[in-house]
The first five atom37 places (N, CA, C, CB, O) and aatype in JSON, in Angstrom:
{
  "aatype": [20, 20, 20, 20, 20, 20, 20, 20, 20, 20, 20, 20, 20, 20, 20, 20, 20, 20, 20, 20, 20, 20, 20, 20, 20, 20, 20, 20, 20, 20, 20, 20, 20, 20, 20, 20, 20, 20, 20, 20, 20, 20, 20, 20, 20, 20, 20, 20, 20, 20, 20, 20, 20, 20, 20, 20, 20, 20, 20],
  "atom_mask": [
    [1, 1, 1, 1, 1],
    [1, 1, 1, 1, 1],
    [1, 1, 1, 1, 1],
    [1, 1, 1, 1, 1],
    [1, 1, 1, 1, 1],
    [1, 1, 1, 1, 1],
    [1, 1, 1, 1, 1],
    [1, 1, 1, 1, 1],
    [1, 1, 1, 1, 1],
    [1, 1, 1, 1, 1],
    [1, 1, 1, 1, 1],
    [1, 1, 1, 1, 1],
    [1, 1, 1, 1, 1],
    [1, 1, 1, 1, 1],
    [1, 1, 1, 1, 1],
    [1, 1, 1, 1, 1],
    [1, 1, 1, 1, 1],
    [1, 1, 1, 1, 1],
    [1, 1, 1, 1, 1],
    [1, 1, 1, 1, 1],
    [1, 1, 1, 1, 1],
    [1, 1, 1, 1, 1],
    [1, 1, 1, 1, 1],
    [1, 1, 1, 1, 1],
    [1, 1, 1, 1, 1],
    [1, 1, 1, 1, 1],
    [1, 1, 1, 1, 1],
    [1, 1, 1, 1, 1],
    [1, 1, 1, 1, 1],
    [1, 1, 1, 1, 1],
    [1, 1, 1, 1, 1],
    [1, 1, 1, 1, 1],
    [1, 1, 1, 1, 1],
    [1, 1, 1, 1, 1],
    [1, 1, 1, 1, 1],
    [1, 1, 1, 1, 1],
    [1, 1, 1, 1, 1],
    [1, 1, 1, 1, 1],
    [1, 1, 1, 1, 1],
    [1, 1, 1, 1, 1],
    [1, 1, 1, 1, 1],
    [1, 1, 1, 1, 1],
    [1, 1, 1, 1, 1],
    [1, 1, 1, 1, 1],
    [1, 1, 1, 1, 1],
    [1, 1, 1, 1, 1],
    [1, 1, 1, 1, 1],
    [1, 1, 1, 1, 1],
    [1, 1, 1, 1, 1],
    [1, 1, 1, 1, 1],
    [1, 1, 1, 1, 1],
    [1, 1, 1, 1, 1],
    [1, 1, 1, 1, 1],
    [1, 1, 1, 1, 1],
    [1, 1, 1, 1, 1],
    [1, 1, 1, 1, 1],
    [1, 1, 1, 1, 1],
    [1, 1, 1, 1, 1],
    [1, 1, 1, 1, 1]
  ],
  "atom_positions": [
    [[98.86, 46.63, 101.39], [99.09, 46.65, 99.97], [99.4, 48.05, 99.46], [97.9, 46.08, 99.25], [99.87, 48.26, 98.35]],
    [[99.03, 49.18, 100.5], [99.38, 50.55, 99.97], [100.9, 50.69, 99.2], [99.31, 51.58, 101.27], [101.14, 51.38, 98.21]],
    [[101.92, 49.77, 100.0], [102.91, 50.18, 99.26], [103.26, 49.77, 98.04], [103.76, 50.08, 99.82], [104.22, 50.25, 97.45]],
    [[102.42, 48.73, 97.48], [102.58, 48.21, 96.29], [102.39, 49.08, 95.31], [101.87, 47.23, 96.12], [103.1, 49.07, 94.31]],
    [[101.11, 50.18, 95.56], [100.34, 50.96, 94.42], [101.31, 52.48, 95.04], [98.09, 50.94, 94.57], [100.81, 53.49, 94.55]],
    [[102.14, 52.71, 95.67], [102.6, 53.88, 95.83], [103.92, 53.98, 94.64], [102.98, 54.05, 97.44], [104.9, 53.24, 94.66]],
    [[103.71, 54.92, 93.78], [104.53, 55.19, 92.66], [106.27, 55.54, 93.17], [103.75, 56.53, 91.87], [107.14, 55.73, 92.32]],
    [[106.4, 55.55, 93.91], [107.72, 55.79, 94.52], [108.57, 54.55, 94.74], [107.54, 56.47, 95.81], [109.78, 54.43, 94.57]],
    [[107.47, 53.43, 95.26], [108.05, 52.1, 94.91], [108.88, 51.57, 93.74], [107.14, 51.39, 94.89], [110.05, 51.19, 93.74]],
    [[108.13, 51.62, 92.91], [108.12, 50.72, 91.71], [108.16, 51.84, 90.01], [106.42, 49.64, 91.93], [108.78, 51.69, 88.96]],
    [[107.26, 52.82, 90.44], [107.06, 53.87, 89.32], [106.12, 53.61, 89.6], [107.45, 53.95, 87.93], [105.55, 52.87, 90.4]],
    [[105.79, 54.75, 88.37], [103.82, 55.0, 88.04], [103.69, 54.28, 87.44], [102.99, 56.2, 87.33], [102.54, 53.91, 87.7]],
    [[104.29, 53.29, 86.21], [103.71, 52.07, 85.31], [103.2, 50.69, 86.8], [105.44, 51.35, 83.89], [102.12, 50.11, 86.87]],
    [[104.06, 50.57, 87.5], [103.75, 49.29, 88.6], [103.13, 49.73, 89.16], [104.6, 48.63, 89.46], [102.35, 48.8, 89.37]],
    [[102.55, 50.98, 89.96], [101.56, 51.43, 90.77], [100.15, 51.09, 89.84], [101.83, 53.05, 91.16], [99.12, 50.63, 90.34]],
    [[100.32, 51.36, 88.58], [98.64, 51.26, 87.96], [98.53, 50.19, 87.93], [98.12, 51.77, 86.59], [97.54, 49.72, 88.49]],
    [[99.52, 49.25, 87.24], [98.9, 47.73, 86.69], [98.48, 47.09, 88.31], [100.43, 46.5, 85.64], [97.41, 46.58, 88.63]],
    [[99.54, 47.28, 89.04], [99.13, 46.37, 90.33], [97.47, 47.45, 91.22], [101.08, 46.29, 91.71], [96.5, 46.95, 91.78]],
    [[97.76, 48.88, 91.02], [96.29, 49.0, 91.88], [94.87, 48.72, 90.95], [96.15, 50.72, 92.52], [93.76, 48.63, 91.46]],
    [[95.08, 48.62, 89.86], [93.98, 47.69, 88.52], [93.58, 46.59, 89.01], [94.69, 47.12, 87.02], [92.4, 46.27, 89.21]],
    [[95.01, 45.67, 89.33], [95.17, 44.08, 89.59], [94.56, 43.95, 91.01], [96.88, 43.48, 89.54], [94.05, 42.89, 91.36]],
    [[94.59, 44.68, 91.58], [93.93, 44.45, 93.17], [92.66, 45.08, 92.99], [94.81, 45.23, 94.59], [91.71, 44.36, 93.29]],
    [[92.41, 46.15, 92.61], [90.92, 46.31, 92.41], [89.81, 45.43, 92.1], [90.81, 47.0, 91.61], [88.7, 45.57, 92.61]],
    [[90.18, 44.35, 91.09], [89.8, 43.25, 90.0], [89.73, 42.32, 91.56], [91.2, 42.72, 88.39], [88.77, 41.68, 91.99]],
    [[90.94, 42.51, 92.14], [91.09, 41.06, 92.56], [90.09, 40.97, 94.08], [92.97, 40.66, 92.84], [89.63, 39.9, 94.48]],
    [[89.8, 42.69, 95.02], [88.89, 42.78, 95.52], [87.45, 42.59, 95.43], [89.1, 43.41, 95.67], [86.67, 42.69, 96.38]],
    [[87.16, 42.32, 94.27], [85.75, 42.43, 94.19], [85.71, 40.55, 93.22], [85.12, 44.3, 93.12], [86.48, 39.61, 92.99]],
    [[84.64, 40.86, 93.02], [84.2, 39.12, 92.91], [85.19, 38.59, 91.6], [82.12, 38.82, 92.43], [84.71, 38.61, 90.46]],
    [[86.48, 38.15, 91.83], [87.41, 37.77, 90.54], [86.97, 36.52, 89.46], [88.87, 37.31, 91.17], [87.62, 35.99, 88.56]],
    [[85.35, 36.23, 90.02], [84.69, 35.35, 88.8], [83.89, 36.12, 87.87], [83.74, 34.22, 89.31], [83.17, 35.63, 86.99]],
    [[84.06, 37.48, 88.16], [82.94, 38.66, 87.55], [83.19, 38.77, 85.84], [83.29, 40.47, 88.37], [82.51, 39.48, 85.08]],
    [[83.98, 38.17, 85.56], [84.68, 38.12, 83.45], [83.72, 36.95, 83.43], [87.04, 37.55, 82.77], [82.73, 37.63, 83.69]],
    [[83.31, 35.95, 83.34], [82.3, 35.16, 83.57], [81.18, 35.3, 82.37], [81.8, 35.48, 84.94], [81.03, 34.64, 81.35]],
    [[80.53, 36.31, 82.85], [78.99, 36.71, 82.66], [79.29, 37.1, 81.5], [78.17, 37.8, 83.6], [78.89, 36.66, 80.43]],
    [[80.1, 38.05, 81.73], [80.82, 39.2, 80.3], [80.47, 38.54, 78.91], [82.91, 39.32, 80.28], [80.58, 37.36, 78.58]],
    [[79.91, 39.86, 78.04], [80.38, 39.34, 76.88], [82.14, 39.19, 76.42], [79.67, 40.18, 75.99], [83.15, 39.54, 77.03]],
    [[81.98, 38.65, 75.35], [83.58, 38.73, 74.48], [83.58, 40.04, 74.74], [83.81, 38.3, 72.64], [84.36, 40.25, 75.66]],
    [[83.04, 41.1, 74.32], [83.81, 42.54, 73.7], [84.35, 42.7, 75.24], [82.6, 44.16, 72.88], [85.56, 42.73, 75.49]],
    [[83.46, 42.79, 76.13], [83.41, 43.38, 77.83], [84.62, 42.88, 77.95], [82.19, 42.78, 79.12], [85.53, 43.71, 78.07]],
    [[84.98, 41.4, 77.94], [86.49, 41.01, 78.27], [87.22, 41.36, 77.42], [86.83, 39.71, 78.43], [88.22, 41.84, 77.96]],
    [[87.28, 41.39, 76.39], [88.46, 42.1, 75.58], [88.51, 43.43, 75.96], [88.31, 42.07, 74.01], [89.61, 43.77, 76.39]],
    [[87.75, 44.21, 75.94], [87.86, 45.77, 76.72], [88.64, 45.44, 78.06], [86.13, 46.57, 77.16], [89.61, 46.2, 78.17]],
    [[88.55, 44.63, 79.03], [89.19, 44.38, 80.34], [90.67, 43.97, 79.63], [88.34, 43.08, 81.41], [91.53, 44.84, 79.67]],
    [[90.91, 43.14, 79.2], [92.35, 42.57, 78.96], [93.01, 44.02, 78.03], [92.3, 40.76, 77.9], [94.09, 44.56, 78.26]],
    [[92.09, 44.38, 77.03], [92.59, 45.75, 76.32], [93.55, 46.46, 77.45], [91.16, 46.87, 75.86], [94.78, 46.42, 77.5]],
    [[92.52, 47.18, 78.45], [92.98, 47.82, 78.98], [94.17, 47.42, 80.38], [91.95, 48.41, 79.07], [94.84, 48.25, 80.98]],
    [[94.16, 46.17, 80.58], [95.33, 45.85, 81.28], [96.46, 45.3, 80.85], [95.09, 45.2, 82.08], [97.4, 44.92, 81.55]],
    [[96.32, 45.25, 79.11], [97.36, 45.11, 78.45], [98.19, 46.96, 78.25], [96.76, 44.23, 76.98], [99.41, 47.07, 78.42]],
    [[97.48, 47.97, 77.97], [97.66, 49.28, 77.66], [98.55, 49.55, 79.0], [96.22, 50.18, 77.39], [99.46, 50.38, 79.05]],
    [[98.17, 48.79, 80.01], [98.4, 49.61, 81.35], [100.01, 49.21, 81.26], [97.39, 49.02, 82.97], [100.9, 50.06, 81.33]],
    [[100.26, 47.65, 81.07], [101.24, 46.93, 81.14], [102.57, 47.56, 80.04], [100.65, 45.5, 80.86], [103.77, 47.55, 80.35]],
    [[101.89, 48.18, 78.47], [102.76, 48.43, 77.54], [102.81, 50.19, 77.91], [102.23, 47.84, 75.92], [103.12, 50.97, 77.01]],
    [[102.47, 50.74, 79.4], [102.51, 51.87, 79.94], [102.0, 53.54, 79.16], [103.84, 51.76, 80.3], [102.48, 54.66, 79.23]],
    [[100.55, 52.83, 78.26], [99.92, 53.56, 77.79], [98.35, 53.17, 78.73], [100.12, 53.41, 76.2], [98.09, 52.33, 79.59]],
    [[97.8, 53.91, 78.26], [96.45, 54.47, 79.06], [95.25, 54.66, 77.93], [96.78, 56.13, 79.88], [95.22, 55.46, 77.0]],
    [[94.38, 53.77, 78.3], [93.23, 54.29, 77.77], [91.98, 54.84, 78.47], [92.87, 53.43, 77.07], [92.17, 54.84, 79.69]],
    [[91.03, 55.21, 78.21], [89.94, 55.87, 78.65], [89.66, 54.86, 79.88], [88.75, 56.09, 77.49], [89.4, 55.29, 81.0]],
    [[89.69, 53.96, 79.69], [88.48, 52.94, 80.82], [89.36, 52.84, 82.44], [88.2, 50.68, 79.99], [90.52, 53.12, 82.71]],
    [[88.83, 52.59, 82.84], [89.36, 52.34, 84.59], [88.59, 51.33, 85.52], [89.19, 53.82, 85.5], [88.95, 51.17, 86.69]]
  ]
}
């Protein structure tokens, strides 16, 4: 999958959203679940920011 998140591929906008999207998708992808509302809206916030190729604080 390295070459997916390598910015030379795709750019630096497709390197973040997809190494975000695999991060999420490595670890337990039922984990939004538990979450409150805000917790998931902070998650979608920020993978919407990633997508409209702005950046916010969270990672």
């Amino acid at each position: 999958m390295e070459e997916f998140i390598d910015p030379k591929w795709k750019g630096d906008l497709t390197a973040k959203v997809f190494s975000f999207g695999f991060k999420f998708l490595n670890e337990d992808n039922g984990m939004l679940d538990p979450l409150s509302r805000r917790d998931k809206e902070r998650f979608f916030d920020y993978f919407c920011a990633l997508l409209e190729g702005k950046e916010s604080g969270a990672s």
